[in-house]
TORVO-920522 format. One record per residue (C-alpha): residue number from 1; residue in three letters; x, y, z. Coordinates in nm, 2 decimals. Layout:
N
PT pos code      x      y      z
PT NUM  ALA      X      Y      Z
...
***
This chain:
274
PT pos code      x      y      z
PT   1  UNK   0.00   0.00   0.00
PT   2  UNK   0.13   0.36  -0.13
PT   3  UNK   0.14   0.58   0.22
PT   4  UNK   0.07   0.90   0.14
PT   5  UNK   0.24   1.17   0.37
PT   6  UNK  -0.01   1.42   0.38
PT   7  UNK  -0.22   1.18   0.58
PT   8  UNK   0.00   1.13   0.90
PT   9  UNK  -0.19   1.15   1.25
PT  10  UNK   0.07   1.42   1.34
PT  11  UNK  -0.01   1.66   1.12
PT  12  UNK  -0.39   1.69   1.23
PT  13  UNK  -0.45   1.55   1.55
PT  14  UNK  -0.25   1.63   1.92
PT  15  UNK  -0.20   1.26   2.00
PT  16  UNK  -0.06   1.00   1.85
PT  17  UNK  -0.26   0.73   1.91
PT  18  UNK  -0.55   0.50   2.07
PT  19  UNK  -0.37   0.28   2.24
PT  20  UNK  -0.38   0.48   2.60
PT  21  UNK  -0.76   0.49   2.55
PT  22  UNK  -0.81   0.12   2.56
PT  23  UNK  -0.86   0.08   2.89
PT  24  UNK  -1.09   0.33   2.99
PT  25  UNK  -1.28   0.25   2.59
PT  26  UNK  -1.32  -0.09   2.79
PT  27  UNK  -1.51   0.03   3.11
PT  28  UNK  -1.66   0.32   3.02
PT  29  UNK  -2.07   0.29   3.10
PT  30  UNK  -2.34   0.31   2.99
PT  31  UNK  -2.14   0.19   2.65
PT  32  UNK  -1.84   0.19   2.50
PT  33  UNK  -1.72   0.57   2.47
PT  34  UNK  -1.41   0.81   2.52
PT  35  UNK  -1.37   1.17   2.52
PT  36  UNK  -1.09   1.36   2.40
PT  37  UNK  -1.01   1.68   2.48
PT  38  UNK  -0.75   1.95   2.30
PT  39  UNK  -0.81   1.69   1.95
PT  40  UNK  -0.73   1.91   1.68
PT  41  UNK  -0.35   2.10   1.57
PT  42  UNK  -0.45   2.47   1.65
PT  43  UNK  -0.38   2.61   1.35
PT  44  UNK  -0.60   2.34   1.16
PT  45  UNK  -0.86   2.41   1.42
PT  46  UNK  -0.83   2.79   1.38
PT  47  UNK  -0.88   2.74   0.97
PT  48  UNK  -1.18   2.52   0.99
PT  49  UNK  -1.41   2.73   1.28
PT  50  UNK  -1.34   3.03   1.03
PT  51  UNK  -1.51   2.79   0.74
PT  52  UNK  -1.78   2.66   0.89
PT  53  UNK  -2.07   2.81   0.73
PT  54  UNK  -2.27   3.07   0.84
PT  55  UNK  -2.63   2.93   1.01
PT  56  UNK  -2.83   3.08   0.74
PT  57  UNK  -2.65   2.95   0.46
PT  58  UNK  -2.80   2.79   0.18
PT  59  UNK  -2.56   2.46   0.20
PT  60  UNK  -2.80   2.35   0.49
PT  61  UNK  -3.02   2.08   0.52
PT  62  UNK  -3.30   2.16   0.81
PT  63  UNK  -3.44   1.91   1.08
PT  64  UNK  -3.75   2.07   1.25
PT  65  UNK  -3.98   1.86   1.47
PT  66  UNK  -4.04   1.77   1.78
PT  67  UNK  -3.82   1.54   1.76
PT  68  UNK  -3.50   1.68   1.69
PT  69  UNK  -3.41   2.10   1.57
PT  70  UNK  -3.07   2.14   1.42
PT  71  UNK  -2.90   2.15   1.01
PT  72  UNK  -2.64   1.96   0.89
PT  73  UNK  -2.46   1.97   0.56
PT  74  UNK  -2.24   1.64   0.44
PT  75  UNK  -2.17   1.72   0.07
PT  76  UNK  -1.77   1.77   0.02
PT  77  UNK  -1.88   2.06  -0.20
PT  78  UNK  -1.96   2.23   0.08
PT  79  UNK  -1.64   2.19   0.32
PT  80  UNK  -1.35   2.42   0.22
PT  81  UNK  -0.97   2.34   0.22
PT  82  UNK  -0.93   2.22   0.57
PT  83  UNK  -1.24   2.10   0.64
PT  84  UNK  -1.23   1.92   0.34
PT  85  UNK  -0.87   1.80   0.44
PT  86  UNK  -0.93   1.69   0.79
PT  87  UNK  -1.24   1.44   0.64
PT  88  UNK  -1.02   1.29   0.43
PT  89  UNK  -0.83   1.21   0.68
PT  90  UNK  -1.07   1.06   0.91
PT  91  UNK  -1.22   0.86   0.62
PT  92  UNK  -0.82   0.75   0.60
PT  93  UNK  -0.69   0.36   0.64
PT  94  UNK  -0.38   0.54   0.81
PT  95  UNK  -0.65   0.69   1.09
PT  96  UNK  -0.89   0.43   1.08
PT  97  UNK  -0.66   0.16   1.18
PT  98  UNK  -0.58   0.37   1.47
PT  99  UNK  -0.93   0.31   1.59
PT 100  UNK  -0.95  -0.07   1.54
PT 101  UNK  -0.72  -0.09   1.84
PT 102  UNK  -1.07  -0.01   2.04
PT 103  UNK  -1.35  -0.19   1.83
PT 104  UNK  -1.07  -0.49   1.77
PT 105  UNK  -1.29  -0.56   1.44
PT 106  UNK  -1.26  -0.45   1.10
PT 107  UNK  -1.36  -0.10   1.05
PT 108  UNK  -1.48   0.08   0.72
PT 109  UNK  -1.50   0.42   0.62
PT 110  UNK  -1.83   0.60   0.51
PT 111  UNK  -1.76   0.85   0.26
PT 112  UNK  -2.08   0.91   0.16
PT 113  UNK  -2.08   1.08   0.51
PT 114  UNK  -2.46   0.96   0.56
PT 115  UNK  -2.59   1.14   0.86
PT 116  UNK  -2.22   1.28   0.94
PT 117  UNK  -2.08   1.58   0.83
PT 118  UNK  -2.12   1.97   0.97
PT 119  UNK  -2.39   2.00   1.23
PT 120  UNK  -2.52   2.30   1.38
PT 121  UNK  -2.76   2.39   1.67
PT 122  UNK  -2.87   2.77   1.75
PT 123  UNK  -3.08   2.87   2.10
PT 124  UNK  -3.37   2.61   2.14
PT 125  UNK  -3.18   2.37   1.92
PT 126  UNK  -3.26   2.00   2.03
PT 127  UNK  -3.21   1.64   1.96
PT 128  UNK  -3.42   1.36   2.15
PT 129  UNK  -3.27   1.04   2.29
PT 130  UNK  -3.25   0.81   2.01
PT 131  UNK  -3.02   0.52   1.91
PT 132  UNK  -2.87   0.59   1.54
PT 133  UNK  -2.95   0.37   1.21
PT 134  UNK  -2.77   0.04   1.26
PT 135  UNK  -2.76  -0.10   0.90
PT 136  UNK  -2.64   0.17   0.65
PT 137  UNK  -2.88   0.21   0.36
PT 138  UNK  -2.64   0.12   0.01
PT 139  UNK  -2.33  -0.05   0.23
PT 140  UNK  -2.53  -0.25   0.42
PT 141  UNK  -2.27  -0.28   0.72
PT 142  UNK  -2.36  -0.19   1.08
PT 143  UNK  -2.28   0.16   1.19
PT 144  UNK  -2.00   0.06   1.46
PT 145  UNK  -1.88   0.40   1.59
PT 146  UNK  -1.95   0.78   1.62
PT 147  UNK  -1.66   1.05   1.66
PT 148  UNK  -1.80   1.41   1.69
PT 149  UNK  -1.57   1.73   1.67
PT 150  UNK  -1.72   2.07   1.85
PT 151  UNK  -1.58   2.37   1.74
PT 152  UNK  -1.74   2.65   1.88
PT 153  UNK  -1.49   2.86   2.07
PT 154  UNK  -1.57   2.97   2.42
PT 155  UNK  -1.84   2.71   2.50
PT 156  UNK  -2.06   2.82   2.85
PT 157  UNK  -2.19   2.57   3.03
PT 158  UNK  -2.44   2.79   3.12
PT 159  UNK  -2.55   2.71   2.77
PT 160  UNK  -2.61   2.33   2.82
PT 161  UNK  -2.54   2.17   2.48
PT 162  UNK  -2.46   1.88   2.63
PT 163  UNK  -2.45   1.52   2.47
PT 164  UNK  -2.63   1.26   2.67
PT 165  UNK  -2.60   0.91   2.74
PT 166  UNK  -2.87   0.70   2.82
PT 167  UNK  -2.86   0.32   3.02
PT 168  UNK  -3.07   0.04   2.82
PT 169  UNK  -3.40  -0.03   2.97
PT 170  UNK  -3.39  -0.36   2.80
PT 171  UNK  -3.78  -0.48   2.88
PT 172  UNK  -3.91  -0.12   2.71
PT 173  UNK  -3.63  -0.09   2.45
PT 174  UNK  -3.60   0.26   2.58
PT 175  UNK  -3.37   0.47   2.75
PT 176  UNK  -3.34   0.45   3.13
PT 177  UNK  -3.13   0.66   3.35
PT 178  UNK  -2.92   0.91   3.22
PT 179  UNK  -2.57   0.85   3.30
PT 180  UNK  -2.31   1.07   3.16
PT 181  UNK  -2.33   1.40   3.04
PT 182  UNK  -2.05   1.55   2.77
PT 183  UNK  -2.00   1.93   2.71
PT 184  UNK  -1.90   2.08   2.35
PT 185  UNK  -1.61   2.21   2.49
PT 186  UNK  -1.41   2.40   2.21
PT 187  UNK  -1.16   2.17   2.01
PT 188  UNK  -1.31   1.84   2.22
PT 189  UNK  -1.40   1.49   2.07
PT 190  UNK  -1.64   1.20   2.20
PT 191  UNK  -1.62   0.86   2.03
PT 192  UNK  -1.86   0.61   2.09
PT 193  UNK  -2.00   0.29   2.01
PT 194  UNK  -2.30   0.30   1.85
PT 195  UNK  -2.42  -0.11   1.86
PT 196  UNK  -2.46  -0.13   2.25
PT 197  UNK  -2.77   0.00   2.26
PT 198  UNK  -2.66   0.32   2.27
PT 199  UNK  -2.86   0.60   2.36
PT 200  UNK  -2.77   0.97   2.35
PT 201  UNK  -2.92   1.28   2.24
PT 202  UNK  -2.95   1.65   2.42
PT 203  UNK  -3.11   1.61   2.74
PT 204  UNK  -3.28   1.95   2.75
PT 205  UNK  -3.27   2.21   2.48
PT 206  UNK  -2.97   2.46   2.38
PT 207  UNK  -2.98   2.80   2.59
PT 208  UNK  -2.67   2.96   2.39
PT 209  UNK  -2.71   3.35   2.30
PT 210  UNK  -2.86   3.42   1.98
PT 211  UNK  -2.54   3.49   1.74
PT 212  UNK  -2.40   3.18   1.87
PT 213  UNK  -2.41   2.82   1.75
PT 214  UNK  -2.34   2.50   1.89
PT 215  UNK  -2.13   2.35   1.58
PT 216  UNK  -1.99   1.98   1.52
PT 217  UNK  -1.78   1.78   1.30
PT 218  UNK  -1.92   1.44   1.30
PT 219  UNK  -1.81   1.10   1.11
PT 220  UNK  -1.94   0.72   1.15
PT 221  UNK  -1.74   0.43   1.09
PT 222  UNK  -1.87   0.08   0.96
PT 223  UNK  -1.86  -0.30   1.06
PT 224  UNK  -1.95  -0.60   0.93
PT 225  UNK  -2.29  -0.66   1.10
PT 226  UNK  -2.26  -0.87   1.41
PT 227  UNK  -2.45  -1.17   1.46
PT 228  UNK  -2.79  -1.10   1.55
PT 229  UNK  -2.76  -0.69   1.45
PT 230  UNK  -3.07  -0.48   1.45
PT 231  UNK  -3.17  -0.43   1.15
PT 232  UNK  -3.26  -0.07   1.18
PT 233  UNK  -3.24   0.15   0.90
PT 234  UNK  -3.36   0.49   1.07
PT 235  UNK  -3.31   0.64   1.38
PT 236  UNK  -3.50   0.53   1.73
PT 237  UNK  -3.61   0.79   1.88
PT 238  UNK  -3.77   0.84   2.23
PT 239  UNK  -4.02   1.11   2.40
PT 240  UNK  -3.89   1.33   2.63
PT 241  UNK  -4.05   1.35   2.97
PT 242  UNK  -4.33   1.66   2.91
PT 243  UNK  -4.37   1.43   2.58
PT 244  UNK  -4.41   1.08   2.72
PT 245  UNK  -4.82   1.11   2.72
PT 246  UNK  -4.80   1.28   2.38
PT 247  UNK  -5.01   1.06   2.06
PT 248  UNK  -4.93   1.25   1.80
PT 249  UNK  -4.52   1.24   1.93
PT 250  UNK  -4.58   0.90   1.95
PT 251  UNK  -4.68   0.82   1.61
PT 252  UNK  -4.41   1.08   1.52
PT 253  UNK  -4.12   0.87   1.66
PT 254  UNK  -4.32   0.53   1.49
PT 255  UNK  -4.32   0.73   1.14
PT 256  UNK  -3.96   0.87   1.20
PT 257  UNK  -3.79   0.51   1.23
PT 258  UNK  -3.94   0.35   0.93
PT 259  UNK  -3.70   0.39   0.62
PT 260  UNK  -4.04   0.47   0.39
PT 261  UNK  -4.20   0.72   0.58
PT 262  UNK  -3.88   0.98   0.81
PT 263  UNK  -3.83   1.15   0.49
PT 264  UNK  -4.22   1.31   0.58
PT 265  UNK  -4.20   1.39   0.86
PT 266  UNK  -3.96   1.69   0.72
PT 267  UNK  -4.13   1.77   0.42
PT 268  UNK  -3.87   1.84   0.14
PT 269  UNK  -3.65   2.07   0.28
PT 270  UNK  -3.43   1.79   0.45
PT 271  UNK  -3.33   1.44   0.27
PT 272  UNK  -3.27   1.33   0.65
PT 273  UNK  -3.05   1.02   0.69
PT 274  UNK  -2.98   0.98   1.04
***
């Protein structure tokens, strides 16, 4: 295999690689996760918060429900130099082998970027507990891990923001307590396991001021479906508390996790994917 230089952990991340992680990847509850703080080179982290697009650009793709508030964008036409860069990296055998030292299986790059990409919340953004698609749509593997990037400088925690994780209520297949909660610090990372029954979302929505954003890099990795995998090709969702008793949520979160109907329950403006 040609290595190509450009792609060297070194020249885009601050560590060199998984293996000190192993342990806690190993132990950490409610599922398999780690989070990484000070993850990008500053002055690759400095280019790509001055590209990420403005909230009201066109590039966006908008989410607006009860379910879930936010807008991504995952075409590569859309990400400028660095951005573009640091994707290809990720999507990288040189980095990806890096994280088969935690999963210890095979892993697969997506580059279709389905779901992934740039993610952005404003004030009132939100994102219910849900467990992600496990069987990609064209590929056809399971979705094996999550890493997510947040780059907004000067993160409050005033501002909440934070990213959930949810035990398995395994009798309900739904979310029981919540057990960890993870702050979009500036420049941090969280990389999870997404076939554990894993559960995560915002627990309550974003308070950030208005002019601000809560914005994310995110990329999925793939597997070769484990025995017995769910074969889920849209999102789970779950009610939050004030929307437990809630019908027409409920037949919201049915419609939202069956591959023909999600794309309704945005309309047009968003080919959703999650």
């Amino acid at each position: 295999m040609i290595k190509n230089n450009n792609l060297q952990i070194e020249n885009f991340l601050n560590f060199d690689n998984f293996i000190p992680f192993k342990a806690e990847w190993d132990k950490a509850q409610p599922f398999s996760h780690i989070t990484l703080e000070n993850f990008l080179k500053n002055n690759l982290l400095e280019n790509i918060v001055n590209e990420f697009p403005d909230f009201n650009d066109d590039c966006w793709k908008i989410y607006n429900s009860p379910l879930e508030t936010k807008k991504l964008t995952n075409h590569w036409d859309n990400f400028k130099s660095n951005t573009y860069a640091l994707f290809q990296y990720l999507n990288s055998r040189e980095f990806i082998s890096s994280l088969e030292i935690l999963t210890e299986c095979d892993l697969f790059p997506d580059f279709g970027l389905n779901g992934g990409g740039l993610h952005t919340h404003k004030l009132g953004g939100h994102l219910n507990v849900h467990m992600d698609y496990s069987i990609h749509p064209k590929l056809k593997l399971q979705r094996k891990l999550n890493l997510i990037i947040y780059i907004t400088p000067n993160w409050k925690k005033e501002w909440g923001g934070q990213l959930g994780l949810w035990a398995h209520n395994k009798d309900k297949n739904a979310p029981d307590d919540l057990i960890k909660s993870i702050y979009p610090n500036f420049n941090s990372a969280v990389l999870f396991d997404t076939t554990q029954n894993s559960w995560h979302g915002l627990p309550e929505p974003i308070r950030c001021p208005e002019g601000i954003t809560r914005n994310s890099l995110a990329i999925y990795y793939l597997c070769k479906p484990n025995e017995g995998a769910t074969n889920r090709g849209k999102a789970l969702f779950a009610p939050y508390k004030n929307q437990a008793n809630d019908t027409k949520i409920l037949e919201l979160i049915k419609k939202r996790s069956e591959t023909e109907f999600a794309s309704g329950v945005y309309g047009n403006k968003a080919n959703q994917e999650k």
